[in-house]
C-alpha positions as CSV (number, residue, x, y, z in Angstrom):
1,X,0.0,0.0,0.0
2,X,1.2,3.3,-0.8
3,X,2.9,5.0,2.3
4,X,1.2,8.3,1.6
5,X,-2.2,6.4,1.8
6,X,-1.7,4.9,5.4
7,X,-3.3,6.6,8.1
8,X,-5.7,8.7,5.7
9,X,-9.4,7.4,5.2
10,X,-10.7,6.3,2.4
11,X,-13.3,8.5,0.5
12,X,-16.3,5.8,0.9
13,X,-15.3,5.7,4.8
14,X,-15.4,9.5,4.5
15,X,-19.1,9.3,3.2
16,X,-20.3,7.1,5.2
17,X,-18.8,9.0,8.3
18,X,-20.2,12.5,6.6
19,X,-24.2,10.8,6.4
20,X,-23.8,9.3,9.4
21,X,-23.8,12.5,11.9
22,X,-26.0,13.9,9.5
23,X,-28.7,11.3,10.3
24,X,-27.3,12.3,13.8
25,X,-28.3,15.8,13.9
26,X,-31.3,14.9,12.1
27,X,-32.5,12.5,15.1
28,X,-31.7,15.7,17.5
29,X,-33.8,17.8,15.8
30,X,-36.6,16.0,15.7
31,X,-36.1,14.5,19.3
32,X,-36.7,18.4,20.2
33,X,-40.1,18.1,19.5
34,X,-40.8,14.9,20.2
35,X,-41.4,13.5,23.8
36,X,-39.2,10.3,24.4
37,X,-42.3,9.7,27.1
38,X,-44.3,8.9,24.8
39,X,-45.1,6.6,22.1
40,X,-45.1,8.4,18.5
41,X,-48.7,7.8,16.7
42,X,-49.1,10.8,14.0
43,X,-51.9,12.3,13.2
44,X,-52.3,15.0,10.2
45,X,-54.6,17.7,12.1
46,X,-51.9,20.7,13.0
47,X,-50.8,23.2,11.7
48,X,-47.1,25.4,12.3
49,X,-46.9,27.9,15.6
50,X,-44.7,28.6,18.9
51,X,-45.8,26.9,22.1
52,X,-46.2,29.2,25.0
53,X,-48.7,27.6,27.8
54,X,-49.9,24.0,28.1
55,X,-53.8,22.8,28.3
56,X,-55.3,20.2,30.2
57,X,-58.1,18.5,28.6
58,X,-60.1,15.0,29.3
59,X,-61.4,13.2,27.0
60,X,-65.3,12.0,27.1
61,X,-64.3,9.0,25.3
62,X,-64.7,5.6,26.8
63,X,-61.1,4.3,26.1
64,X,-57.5,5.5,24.8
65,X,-57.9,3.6,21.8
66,X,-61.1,5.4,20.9
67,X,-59.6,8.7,21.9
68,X,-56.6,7.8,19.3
69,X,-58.9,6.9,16.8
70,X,-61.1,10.5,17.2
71,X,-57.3,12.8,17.7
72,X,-56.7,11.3,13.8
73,X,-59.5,12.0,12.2
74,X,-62.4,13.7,13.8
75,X,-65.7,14.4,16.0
76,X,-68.8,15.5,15.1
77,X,-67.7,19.0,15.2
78,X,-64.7,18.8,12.5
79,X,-60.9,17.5,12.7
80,X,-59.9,17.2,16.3
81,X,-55.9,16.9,17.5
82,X,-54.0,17.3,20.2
83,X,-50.7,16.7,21.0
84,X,-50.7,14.4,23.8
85,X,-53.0,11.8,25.2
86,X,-52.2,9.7,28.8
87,X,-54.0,6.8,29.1
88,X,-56.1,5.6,32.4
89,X,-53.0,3.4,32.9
90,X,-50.4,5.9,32.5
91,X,-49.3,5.2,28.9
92,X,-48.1,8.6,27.0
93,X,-49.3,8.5,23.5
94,X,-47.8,11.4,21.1
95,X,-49.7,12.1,18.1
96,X,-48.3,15.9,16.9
97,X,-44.9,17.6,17.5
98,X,-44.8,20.5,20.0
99,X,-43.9,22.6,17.1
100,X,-46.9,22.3,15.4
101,X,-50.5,23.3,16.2
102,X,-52.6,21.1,17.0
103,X,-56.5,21.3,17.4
104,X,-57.9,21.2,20.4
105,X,-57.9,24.6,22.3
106,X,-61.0,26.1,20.0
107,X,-62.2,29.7,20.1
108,X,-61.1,31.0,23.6
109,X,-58.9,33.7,25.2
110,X,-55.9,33.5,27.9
111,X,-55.0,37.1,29.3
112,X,-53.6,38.7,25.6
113,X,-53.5,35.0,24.3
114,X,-56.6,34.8,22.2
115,X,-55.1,31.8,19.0
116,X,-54.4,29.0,21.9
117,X,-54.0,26.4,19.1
118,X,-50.9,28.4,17.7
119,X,-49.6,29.2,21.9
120,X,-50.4,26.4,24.0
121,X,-49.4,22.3,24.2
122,X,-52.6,20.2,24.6
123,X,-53.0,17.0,26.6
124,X,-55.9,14.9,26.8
125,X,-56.6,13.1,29.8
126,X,-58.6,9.7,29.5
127,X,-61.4,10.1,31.4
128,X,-65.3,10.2,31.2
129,X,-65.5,13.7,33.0
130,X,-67.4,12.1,36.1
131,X,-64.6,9.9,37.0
132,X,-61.0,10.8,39.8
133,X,-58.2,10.5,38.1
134,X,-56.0,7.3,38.6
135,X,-53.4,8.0,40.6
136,X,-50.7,6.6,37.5
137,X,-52.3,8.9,35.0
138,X,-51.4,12.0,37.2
139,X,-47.8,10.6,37.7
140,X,-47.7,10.4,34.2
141,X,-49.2,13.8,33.1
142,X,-46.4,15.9,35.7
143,X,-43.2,13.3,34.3
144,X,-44.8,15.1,30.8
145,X,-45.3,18.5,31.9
146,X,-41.4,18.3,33.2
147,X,-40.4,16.8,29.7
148,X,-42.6,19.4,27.9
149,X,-41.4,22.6,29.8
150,X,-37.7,21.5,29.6
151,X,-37.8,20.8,26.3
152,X,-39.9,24.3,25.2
153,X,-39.3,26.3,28.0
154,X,-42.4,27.1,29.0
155,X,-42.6,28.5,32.2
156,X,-44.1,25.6,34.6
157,X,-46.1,28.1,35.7
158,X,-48.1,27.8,32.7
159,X,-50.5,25.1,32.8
160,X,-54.5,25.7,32.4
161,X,-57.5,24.1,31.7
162,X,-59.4,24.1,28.5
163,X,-62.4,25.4,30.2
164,X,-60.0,28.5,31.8
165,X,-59.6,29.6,28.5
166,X,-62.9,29.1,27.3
167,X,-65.7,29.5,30.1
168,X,-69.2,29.0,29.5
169,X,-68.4,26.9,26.5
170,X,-66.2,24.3,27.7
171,X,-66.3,22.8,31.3
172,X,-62.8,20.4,31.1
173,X,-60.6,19.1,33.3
174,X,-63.5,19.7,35.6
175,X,-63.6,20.2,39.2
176,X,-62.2,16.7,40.0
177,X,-59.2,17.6,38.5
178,X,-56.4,17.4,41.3
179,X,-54.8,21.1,40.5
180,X,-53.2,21.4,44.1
181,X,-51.7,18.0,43.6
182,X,-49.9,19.3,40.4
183,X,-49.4,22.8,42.0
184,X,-47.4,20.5,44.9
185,X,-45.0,19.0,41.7
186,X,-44.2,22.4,40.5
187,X,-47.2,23.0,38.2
188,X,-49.5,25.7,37.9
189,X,-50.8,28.0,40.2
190,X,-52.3,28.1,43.9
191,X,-53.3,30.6,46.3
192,X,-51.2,31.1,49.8
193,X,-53.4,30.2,52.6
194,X,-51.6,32.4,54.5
195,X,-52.4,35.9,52.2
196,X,-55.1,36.7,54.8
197,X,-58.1,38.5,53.5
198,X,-58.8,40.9,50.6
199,X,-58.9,44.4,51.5
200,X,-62.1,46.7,51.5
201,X,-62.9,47.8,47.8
202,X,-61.1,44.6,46.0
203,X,-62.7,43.9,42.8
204,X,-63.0,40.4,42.0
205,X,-63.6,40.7,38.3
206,X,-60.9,42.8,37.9
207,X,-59.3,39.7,39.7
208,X,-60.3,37.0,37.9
209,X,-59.1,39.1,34.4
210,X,-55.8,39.6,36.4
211,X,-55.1,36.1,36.2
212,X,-56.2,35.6,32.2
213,X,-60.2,34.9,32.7
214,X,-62.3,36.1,30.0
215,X,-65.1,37.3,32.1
216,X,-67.7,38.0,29.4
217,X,-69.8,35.3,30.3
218,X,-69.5,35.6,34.3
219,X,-71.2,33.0,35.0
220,X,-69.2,30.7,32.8
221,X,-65.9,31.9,34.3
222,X,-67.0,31.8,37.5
223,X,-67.9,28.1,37.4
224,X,-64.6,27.3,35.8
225,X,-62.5,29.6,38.2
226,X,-64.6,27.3,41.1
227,X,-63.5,24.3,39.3
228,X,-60.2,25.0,39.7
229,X,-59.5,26.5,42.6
230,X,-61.9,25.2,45.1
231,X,-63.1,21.8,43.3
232,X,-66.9,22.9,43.3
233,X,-69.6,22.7,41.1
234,X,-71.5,26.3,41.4
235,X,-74.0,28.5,39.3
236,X,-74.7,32.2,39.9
237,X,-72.4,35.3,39.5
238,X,-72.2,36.4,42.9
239,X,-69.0,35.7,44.6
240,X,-68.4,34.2,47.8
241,X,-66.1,35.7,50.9
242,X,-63.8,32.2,49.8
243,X,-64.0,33.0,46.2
244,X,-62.7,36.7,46.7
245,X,-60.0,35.2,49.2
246,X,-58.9,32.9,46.8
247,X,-58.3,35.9,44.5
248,X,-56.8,38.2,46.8
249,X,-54.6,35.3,46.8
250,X,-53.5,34.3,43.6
251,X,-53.3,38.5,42.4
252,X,-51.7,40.1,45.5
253,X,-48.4,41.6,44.7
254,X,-45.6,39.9,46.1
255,X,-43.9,41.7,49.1
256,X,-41.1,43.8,48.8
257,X,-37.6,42.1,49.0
258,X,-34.5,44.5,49.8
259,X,-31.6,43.9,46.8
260,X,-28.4,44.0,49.4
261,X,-26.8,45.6,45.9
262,X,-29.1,48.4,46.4
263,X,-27.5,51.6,47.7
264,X,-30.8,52.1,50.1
265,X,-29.7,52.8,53.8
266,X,-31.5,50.2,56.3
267,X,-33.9,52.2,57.9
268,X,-35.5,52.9,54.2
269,X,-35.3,49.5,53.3
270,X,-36.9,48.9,56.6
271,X,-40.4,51.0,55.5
272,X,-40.5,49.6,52.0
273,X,-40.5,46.3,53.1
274,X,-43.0,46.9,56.5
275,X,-46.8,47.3,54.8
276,X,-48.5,50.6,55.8
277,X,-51.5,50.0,57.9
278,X,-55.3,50.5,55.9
279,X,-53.4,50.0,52.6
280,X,-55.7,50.3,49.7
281,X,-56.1,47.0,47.4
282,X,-53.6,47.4,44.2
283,X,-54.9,50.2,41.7
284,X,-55.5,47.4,39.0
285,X,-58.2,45.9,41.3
286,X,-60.1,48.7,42.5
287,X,-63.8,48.5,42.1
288,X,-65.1,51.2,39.2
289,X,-67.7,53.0,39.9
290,X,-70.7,52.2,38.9
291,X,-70.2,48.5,38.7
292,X,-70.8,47.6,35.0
293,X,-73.9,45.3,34.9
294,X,-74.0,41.6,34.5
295,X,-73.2,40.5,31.0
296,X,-75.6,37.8,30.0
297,X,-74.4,34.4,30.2
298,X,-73.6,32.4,26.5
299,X,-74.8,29.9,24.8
300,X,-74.2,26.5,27.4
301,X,-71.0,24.4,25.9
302,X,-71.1,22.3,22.5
């Protein structure tokens, strides 16, 4: 063999070597938005977006394969997809990237987020909507939210329910749904039960559009808000002294924590951090004055 050939490889090893971390990169790409959770089954309802907030849905369906079968084709209300679906038994299916939209949100609003199909991540829970939730199908659902919010970085903060973003016409997860529990892995949020009560003149509409409720259809987003936070089924639009507490909760500004790179002498840091005594409530939940009427409830869900 020709000296000057030793130690060189040959151009066919070179080729292979070259397609070879190209098939590489190629896997890491797609592994991006793709959960290794989960078991890949495609379906062709999505369209392209940026994920930004994940949805908790269940089902109706009377089985995961049934709910498989409707995510690739459709309901009686059009193509239907989502991009994740955990089984009663804690199985993870996949059926649409994260980098794609899939349908499932609907027409709804979250704070400024009005297109949820292009902003949010959906999951579908396997459930009836009258039944707890298996204890391995929870497990399940917060090993995906990690995986999800790692892999998108969506803050973990951000996790709703379909009927959060769509009160009145959708009523999912329901009020069975076991928020705190996935508040307690790092999900979502919760009120402090030690924020003590709201103060004379909080608004608790003003509240509940704080936190991203479309309040429209009051009565609609109070039941959901109830669902959520206090696990109750409820009709009406007048709130309750734990509804408003609840609020107070979840929308009172955080206290004020001294920098030590600030060039603020103690004794001033010492009265921005101490409240003042008969504080008024935060501007942004004042009541107005008059109270706007009641806006008539919608049309009850699909």
């Amino acid at each position: 063999m020709n000296q000057a050939m030793q130690g060189k490889p040959s151009r066919l090893v070179r080729v292979a070597l070259f397609a070879a971390a190209i098939s590489l990169l190629s896997a890491c790409a797609t592994s991006a938005h793709r959960s290794p959770l989960a078991k890949w089954v495609p379906s062709k309802n999505y369209s392209e977006r940026n994920p930004q907030i994940v949805v908790i849905h269940y089902t109706t369906e009377e089985s995961a394969e049934k709910s498989l079968h409707t995510l690739r084709t459709r309901n009686n209300g059009g193509p239907v997809g989502v991009q994740y679906l955990v089984g009663r038994d804690g199985k993870i299916y996949q059926l649409v990237k994260d980098n794609k939209a899939a349908w499932h949100a609907g027409g709804g609003r979250w704070g400024a987020m009005s297109n949820l199909n292009a902003s949010s991540i959906g999951i579908e829970l396997d459930n009836s909507g009258y039944d707890a939730f298996p204890d391995v199908q929870i497990e399940a659902l917060v090993a995906l939210l990690g995986d999800i919010c790692k892999r998108n970085h969506i803050p973990r903060r951000s996790v709703i329910g379909h009927e959060d973003l769509a009160p009145g016409r959708k009523i999912d997860p329901g009020a069975l749904f076991p928020w705190k529990r996935l508040y307690d892995a790092g999900f979502g949020i919760w009120p402090d039960a030690a924020a003590g009560d709201p103060p004379s003149g909080f608004d608790g509409w003003l509240a509940m559009e704080a936190l991203g409720y479309n309040v429209a259809d009051r009565e609609g987003a109070l039941r959901s808000f109830r669902h959520h936070f206090r696990g109750i089924q409820s009709e009406g639009i007048e709130f309750e002294p734990e509804d408003l507490k609840i609020l107070y909760a979840l929308t009172k500004p955080p206290a004020y924590v001294p920098n030590p790179h600030e060039s603020v002498s103690e004794p001033d840091r010492r009265q921005q951090a101490e409240p003042q005594p008969d504080s008024p409530a935060p501007p942004a939940l004042q009541t107005p004055s008059p109270q706007a009427p009641p806006v008539p409830a919608t049309p009850a869900r699909e």
